[in-house]
N, CA, C and O atoms as a printed pandas DataFrame, in Angstrom:
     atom_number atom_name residue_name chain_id  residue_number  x_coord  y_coord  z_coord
0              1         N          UNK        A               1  101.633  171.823  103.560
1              2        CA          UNK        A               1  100.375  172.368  103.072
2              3         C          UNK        A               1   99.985  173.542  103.960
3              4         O          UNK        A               1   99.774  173.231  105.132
4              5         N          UNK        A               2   99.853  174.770  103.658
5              6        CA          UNK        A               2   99.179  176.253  103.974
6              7         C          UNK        A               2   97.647  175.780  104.161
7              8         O          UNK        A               2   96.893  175.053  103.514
8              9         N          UNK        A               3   97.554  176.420  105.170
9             10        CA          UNK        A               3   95.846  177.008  105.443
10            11         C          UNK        A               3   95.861  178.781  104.625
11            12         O          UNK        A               3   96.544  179.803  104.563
12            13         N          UNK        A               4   94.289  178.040  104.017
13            14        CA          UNK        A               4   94.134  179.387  103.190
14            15         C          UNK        A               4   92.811  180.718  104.077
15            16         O          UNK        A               4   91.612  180.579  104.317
16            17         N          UNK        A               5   93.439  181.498  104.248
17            18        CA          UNK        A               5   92.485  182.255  105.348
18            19         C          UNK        A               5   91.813  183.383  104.513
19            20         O          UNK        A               5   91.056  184.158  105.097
20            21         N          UNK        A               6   91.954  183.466  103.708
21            22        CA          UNK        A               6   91.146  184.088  102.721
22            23         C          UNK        A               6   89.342  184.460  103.069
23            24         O          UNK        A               6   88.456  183.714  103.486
24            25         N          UNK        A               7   89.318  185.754  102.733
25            26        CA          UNK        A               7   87.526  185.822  103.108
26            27         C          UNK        A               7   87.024  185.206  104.687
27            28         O          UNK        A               7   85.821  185.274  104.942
28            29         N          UNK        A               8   87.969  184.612  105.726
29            30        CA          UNK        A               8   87.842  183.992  106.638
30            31         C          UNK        A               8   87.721  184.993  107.737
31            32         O          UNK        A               8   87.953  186.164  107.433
32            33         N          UNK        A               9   87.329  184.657  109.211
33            34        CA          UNK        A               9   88.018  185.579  109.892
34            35         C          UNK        A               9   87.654  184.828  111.226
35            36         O          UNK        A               9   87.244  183.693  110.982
36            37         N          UNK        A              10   87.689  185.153  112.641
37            38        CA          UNK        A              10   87.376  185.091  113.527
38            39         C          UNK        A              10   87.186  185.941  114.907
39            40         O          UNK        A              10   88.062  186.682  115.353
40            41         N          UNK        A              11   85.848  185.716  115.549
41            42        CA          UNK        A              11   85.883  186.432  116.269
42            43         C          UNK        A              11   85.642  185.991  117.876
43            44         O          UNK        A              11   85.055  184.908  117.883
44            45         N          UNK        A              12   85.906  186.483  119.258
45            46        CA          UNK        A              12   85.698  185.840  120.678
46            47         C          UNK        A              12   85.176  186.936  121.362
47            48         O          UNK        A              12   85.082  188.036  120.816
48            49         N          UNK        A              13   84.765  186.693  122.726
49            50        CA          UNK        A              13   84.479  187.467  124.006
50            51         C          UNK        A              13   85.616  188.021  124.092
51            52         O          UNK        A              13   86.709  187.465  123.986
52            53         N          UNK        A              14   85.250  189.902  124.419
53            54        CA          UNK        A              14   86.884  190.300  124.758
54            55         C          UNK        A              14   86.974  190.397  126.065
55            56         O          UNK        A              14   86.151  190.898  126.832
56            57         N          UNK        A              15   88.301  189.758  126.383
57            58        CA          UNK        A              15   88.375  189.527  127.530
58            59         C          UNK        A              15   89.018  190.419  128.801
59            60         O          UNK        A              15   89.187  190.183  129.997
60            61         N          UNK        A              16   89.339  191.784  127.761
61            62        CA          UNK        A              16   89.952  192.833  128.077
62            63         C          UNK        A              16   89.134  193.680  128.035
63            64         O          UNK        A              16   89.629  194.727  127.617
64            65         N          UNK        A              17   87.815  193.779  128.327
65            66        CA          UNK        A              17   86.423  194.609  128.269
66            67         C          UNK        A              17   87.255  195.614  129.545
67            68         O          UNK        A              17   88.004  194.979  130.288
68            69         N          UNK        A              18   87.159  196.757  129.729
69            70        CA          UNK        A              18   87.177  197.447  131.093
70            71         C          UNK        A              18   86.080  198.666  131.392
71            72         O          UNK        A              18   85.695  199.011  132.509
72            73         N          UNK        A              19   85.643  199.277  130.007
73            74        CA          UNK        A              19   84.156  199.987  129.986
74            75         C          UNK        A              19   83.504  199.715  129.300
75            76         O          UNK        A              19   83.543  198.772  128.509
76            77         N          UNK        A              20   82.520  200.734  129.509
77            78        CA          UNK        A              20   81.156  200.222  128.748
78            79         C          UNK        A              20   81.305  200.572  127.222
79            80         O          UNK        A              20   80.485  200.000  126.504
80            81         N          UNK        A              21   82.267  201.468  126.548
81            82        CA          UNK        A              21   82.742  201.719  125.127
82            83         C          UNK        A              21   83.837  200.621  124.603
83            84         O          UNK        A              21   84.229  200.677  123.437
84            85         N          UNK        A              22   84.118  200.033  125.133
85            86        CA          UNK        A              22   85.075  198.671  125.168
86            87         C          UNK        A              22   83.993  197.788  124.249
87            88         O          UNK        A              22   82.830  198.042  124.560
88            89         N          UNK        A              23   84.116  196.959  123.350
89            90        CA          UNK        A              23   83.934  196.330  122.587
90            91         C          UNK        A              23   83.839  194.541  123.215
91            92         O          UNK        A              23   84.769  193.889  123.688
92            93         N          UNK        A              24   82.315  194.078  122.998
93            94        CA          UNK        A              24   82.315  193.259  123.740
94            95         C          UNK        A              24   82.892  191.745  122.640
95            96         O          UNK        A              24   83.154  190.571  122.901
96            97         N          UNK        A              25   82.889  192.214  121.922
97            98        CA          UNK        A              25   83.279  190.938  121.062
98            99         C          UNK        A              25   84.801  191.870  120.147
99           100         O          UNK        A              25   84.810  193.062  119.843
100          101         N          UNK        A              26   85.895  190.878  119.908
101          102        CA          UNK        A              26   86.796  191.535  118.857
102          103         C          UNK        A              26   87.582  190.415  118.559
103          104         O          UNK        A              26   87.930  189.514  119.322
104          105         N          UNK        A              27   87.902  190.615  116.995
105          106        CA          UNK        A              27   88.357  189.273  116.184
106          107         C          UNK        A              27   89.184  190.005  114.779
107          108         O          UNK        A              27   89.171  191.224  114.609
108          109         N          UNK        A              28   89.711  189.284  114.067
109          110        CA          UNK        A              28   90.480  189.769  113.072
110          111         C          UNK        A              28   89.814  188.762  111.705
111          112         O          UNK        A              28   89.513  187.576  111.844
112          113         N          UNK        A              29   89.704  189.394  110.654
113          114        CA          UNK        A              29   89.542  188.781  108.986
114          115         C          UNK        A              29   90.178  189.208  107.753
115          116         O          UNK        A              29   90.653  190.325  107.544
116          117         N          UNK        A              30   90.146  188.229  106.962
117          118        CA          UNK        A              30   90.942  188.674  106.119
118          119         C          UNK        A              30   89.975  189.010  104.663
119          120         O          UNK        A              30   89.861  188.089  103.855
120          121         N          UNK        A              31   89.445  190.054  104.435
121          122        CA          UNK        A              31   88.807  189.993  102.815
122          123         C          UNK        A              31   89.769  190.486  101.575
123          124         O          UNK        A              31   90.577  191.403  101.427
124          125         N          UNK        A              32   89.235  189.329  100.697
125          126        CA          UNK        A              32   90.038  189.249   99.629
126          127         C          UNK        A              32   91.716  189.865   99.629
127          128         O          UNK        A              32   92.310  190.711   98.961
128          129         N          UNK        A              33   92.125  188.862  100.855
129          130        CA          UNK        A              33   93.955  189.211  101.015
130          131         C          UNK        A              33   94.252  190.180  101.787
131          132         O          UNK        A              33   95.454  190.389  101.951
132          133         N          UNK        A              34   93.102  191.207  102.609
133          134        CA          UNK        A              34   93.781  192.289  103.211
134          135         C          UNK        A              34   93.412  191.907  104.684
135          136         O          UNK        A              34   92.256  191.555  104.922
136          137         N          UNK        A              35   94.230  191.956  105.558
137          138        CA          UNK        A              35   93.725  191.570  107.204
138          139         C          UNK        A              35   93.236  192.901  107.837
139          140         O          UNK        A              35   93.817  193.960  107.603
140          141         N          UNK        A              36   92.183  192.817  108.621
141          142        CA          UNK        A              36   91.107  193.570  109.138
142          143         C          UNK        A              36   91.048  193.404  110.577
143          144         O          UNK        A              36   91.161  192.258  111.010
144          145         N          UNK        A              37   90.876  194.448  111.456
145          146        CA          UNK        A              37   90.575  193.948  113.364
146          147         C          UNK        A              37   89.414  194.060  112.940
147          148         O          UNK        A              37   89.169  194.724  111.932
148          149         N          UNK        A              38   88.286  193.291  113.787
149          150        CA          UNK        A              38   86.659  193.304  113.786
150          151         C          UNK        A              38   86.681  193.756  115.342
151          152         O          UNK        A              38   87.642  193.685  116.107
152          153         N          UNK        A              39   85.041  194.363  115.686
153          154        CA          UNK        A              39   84.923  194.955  116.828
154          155         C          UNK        A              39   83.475  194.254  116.833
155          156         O          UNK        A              39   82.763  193.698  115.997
156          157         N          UNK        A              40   83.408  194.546  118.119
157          158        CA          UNK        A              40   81.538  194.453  117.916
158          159         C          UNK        A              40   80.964  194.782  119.015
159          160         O          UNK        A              40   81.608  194.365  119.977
160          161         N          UNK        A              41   79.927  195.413  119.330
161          162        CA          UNK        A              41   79.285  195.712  120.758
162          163         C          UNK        A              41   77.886  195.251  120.749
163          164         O          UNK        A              41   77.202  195.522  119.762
164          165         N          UNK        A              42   77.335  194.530  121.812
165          166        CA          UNK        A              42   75.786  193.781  121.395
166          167         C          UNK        A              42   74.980  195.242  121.800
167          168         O          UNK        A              42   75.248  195.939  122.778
168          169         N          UNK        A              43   74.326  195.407  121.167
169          170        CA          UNK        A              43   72.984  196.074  121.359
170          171         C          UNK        A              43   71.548  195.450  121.783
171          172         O          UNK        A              43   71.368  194.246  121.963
172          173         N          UNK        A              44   70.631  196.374  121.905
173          174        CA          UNK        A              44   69.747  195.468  122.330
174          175         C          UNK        A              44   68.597  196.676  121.063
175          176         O          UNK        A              44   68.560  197.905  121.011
176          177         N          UNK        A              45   67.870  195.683  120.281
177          178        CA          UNK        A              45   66.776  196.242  119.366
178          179         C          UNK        A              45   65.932  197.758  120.166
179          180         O          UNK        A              45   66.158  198.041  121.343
180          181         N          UNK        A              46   65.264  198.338  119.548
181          182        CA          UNK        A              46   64.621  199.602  120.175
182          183         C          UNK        A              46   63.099  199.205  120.347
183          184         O          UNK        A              46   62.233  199.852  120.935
184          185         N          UNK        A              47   62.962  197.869  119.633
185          186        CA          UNK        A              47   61.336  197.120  120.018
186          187         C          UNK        A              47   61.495  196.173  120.975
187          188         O          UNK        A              47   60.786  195.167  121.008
188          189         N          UNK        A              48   62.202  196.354  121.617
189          190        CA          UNK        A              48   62.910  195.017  122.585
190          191         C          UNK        A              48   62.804  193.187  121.762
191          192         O          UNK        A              48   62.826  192.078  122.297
192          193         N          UNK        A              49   62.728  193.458  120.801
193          194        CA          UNK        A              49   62.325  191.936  120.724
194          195         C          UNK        A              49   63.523  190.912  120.350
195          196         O          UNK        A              49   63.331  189.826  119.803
196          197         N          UNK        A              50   64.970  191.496  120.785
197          198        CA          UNK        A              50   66.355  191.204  120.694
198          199         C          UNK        A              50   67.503  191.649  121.054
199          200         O          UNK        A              50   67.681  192.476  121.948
200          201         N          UNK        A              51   68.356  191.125  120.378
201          202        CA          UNK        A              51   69.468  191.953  120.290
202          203         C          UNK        A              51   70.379  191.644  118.996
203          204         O          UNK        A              51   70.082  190.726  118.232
204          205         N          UNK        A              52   71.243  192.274  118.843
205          206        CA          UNK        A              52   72.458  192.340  117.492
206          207         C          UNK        A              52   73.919  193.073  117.882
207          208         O          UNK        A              52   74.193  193.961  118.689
208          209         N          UNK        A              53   74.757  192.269  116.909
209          210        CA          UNK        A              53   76.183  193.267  117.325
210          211         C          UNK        A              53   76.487  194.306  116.349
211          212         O          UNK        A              53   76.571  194.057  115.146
212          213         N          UNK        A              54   76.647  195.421  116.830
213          214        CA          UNK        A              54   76.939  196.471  115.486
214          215         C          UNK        A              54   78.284  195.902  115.506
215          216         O          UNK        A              54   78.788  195.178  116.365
216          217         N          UNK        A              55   78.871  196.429  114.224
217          218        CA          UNK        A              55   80.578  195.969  114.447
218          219         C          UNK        A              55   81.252  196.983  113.457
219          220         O          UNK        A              55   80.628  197.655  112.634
220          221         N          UNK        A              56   82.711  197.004  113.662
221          222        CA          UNK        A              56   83.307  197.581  113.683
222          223         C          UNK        A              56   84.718  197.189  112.549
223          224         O          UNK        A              56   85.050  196.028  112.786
224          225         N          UNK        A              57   85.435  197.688  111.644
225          226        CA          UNK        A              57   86.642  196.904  110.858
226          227         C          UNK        A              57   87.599  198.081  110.620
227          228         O          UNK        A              57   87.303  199.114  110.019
228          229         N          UNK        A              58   88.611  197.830  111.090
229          230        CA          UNK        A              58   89.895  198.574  110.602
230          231         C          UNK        A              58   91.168  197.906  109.942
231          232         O          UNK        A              58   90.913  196.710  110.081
232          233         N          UNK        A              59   92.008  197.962  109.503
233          234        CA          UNK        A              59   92.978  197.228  108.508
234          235         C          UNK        A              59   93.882  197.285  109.450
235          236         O          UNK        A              59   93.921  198.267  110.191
236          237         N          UNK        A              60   94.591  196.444  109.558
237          238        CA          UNK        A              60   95.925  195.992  110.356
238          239         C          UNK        A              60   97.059  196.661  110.045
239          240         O          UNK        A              60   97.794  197.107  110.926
240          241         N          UNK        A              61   97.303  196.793  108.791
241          242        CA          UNK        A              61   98.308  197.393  108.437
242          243         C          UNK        A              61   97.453  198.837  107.685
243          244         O          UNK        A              61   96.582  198.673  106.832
244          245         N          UNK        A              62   97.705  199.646  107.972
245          246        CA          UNK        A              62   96.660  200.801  107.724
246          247         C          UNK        A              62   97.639  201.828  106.702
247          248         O          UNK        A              62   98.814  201.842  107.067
248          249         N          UNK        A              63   97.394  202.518  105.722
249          250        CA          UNK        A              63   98.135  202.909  104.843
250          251         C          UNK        A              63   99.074  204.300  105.586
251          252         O          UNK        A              63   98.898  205.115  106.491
252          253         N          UNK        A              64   99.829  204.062  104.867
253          254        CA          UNK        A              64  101.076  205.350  105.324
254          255         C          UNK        A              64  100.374  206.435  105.175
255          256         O          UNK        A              64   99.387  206.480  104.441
256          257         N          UNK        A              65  100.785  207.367  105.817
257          258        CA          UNK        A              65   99.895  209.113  105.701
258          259         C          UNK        A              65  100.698  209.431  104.757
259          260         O          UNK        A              65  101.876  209.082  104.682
260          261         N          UNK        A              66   99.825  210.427  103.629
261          262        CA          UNK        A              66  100.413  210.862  102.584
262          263         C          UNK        A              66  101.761  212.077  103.250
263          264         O          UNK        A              66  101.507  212.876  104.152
264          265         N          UNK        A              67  102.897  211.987  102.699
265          266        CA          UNK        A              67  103.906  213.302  103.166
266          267         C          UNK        A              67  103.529  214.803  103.165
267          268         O          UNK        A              67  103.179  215.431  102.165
268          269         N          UNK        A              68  103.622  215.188  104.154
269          270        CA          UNK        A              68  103.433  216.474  104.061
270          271         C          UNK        A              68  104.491  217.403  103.070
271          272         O          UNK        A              68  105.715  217.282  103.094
272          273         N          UNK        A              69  103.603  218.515  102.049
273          274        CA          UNK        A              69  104.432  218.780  101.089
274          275         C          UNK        A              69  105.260  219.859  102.008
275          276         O          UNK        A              69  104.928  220.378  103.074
276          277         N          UNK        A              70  106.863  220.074  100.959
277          278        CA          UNK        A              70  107.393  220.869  101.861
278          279         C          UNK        A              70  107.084  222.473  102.171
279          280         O          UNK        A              70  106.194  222.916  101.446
280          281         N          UNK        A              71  107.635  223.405  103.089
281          282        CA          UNK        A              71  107.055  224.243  102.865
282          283         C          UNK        A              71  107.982  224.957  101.882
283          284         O          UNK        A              71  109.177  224.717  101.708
284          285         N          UNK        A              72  106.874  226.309  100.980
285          286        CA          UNK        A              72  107.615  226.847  100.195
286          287         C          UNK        A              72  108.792  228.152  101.143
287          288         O          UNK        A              72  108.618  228.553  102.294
288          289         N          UNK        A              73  109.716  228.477  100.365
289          290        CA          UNK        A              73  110.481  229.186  101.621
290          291         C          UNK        A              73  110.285  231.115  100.958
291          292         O          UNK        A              73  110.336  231.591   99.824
292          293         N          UNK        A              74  110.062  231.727  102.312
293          294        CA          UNK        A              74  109.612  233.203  102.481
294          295         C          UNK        A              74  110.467  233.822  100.798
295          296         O          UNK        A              74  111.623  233.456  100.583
296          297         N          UNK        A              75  109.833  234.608   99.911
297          298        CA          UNK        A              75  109.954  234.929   98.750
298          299         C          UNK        A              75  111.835  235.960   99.917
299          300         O          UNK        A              75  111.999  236.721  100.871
300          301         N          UNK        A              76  112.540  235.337   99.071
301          302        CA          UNK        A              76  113.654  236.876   99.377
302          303         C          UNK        A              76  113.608  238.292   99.037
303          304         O          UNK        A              76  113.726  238.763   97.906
304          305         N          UNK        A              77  113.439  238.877  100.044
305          306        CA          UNK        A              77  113.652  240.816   99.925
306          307         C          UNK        A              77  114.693  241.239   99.061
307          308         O          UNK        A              77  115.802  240.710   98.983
308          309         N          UNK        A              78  114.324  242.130   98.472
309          310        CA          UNK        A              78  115.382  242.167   97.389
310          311         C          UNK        A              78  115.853  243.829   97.916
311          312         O          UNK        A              78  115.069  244.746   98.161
312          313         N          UNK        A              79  117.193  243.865   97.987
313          314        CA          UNK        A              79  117.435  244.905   98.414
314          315         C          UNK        A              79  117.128  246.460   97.467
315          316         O          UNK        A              79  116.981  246.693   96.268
316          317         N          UNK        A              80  117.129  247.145   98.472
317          318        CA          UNK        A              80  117.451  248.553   98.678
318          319         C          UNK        A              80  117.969  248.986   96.718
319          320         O          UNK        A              80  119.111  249.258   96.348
320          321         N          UNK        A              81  117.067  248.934   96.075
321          322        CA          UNK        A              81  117.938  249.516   95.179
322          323         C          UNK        A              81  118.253  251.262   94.577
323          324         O          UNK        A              81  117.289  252.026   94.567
324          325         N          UNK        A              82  119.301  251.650   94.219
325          326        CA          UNK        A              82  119.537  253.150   94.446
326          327         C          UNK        A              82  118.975  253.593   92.941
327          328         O          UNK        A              82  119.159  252.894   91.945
328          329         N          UNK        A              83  118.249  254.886   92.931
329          330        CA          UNK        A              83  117.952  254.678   91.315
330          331         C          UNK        A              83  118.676  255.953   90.447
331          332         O          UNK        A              83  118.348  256.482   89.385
332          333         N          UNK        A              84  119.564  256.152   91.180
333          334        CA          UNK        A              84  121.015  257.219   90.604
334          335         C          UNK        A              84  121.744  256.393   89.835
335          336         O          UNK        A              84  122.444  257.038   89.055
336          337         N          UNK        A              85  121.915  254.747   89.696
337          338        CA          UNK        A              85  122.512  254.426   88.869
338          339         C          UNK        A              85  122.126  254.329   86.797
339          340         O          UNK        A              85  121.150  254.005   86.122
340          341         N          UNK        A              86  123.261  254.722   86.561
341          342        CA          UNK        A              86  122.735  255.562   84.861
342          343         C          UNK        A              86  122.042  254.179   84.195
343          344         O          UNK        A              86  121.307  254.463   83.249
344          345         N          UNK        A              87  122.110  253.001   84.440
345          346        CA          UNK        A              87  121.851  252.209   83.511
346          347         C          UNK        A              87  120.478  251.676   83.431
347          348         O          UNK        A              87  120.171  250.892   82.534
């Protein structure tokens, strides 16, 4: 029997904090089938009367960059033509 992780996710204390842009909480979820990193940094309210985590989601597997098209190649110089010829 599978565990279904669907819509689920989880998150901990990171324990790899080293600055203050370091993310104090980070966890991974899955919505509707696609897996996600979560981030989160606590804030503290601007009325002081708390705090909250803003947070953060990027996809795990993150889509391929579209190919760069090729380039077109320099039009060819067409030579020198002489205009003494009769035709």
């Amino acid at each position: 029997m599978s565990y279904d992780n669907t819509n689920k996710g989880i998150i901990s204390k990171n324990t790899r904090k080293e600055l203050d842009t370091h993310p104090d909480i980070r966890g991974q979820i899955n919505v509707d089938g696609v897996e996600f990193w979560i981030d989160g940094w606590l804030k503290q309210r601007n009325d002081g009367t708390g705090s909250f985590y803003s947070l953060s989601i990027k996809p795990k597997n993150p889509p391929a960059a579209p190919a760069k098209p090729a380039q077109k190649a320099a039009p060819k110089q067409m030579a020198d033509i002489d205009d003494d010829i009769p035709f």
